[in-house]
C-alpha positions as CSV (number, residue, x, y, z in Angstrom):
1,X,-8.8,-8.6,0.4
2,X,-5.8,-6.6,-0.3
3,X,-7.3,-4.9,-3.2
4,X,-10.4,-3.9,-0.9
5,X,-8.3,-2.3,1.5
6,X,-6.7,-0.3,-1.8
7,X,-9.6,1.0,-2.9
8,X,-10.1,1.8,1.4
9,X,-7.1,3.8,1.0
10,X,-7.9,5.2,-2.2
11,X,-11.4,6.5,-1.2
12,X,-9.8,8.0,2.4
13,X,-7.8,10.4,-0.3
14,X,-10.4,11.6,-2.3
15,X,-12.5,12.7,1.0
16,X,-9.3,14.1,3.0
17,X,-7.6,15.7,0.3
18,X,-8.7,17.9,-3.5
19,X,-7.3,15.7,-5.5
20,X,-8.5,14.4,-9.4
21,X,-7.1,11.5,-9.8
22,X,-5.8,8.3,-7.6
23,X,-4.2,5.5,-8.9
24,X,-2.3,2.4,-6.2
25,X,-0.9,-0.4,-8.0
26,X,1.4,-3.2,-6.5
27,X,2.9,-5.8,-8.8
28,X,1.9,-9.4,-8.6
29,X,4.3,-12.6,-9.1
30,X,7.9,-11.9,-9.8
31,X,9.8,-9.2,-8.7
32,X,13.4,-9.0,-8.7
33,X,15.1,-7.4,-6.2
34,X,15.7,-3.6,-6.6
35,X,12.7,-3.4,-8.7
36,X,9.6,-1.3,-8.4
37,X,6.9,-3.4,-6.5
38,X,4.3,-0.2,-5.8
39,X,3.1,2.5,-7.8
40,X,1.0,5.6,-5.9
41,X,0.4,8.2,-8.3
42,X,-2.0,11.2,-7.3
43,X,-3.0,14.2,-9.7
44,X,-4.5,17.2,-8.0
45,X,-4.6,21.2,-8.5
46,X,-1.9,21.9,-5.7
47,X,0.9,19.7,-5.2
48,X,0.4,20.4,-1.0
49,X,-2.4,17.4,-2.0
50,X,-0.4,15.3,-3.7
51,X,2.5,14.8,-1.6
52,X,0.4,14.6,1.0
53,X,-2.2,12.1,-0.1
54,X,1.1,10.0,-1.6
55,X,2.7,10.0,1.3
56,X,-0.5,9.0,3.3
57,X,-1.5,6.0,0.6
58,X,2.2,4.8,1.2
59,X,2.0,4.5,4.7
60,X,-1.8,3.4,4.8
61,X,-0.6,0.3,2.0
62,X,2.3,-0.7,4.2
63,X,0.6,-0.6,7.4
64,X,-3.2,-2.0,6.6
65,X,-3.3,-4.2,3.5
66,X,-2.4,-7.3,4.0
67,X,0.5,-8.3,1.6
68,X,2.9,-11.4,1.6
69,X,6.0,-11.8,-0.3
70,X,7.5,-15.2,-1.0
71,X,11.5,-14.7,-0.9
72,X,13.8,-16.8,-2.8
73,X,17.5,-17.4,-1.8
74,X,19.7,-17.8,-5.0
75,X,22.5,-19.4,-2.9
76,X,20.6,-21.9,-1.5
77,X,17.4,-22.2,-3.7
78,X,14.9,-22.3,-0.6
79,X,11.9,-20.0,-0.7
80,X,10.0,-18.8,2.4
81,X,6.8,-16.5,2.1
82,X,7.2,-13.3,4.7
83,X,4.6,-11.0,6.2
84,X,4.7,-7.3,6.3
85,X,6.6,-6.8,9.8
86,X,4.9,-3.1,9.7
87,X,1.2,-4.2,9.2
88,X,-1.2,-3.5,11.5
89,X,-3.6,-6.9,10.7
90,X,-0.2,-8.5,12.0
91,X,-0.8,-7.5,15.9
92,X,-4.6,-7.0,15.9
93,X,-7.3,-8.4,14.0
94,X,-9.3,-5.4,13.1
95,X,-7.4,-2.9,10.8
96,X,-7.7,0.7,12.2
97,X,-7.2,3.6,10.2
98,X,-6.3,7.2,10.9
99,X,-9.2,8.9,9.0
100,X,-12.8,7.6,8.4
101,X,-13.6,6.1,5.8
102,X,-17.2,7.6,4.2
């Protein structure tokens, strides 16, 4: 499901903004803290696109694809998986986006 909604996100990009290339990636398994969990990289004549469509796939990732996280207390050992408090799937259960998708 969550990769669906990435490639969602993706297309929404290349229809709303000139851009060449569009790459999401978010890291499975393991990651400790501090590290890099999500990757948006967007290639595109002018940069206007770009930061733009990066911005957008950012914000479109944390608030439509549903993502869980399982966090793991060193002091105490106990693990407890977490939702994304900013999704959207979390208070309806249609996922709404600003742009159409085509």
């Amino acid at each position: 499901m969550a990769e669906a909604e990435i490639a969602k996100i993706c297309e929404i990009i290349r229809n709303k903004w000139r851009v060449k290339h569009v790459a999401v990636f978010h890291r499975l398994g393991v990651v400790p803290v501090m590290d890099i969990s999500v990757v948006v990289a967007v290639s595109s004549e002018h940069r206007s696109d770009s930061l733009e469509a990066v911005n957008f796939a950012i914000n479109a990732l944390k608030s439509s694809v549903p993502i869980w996280k399982k966090e793991i207390y060193c002091e105490s050992g106990e693990a407890e998986w977490k939702e994304n408090r900013e999704c959207s799937w979390r208070r309806s259960s249609s996922v709404s986006y600003p742009y159409k998708v085509l």
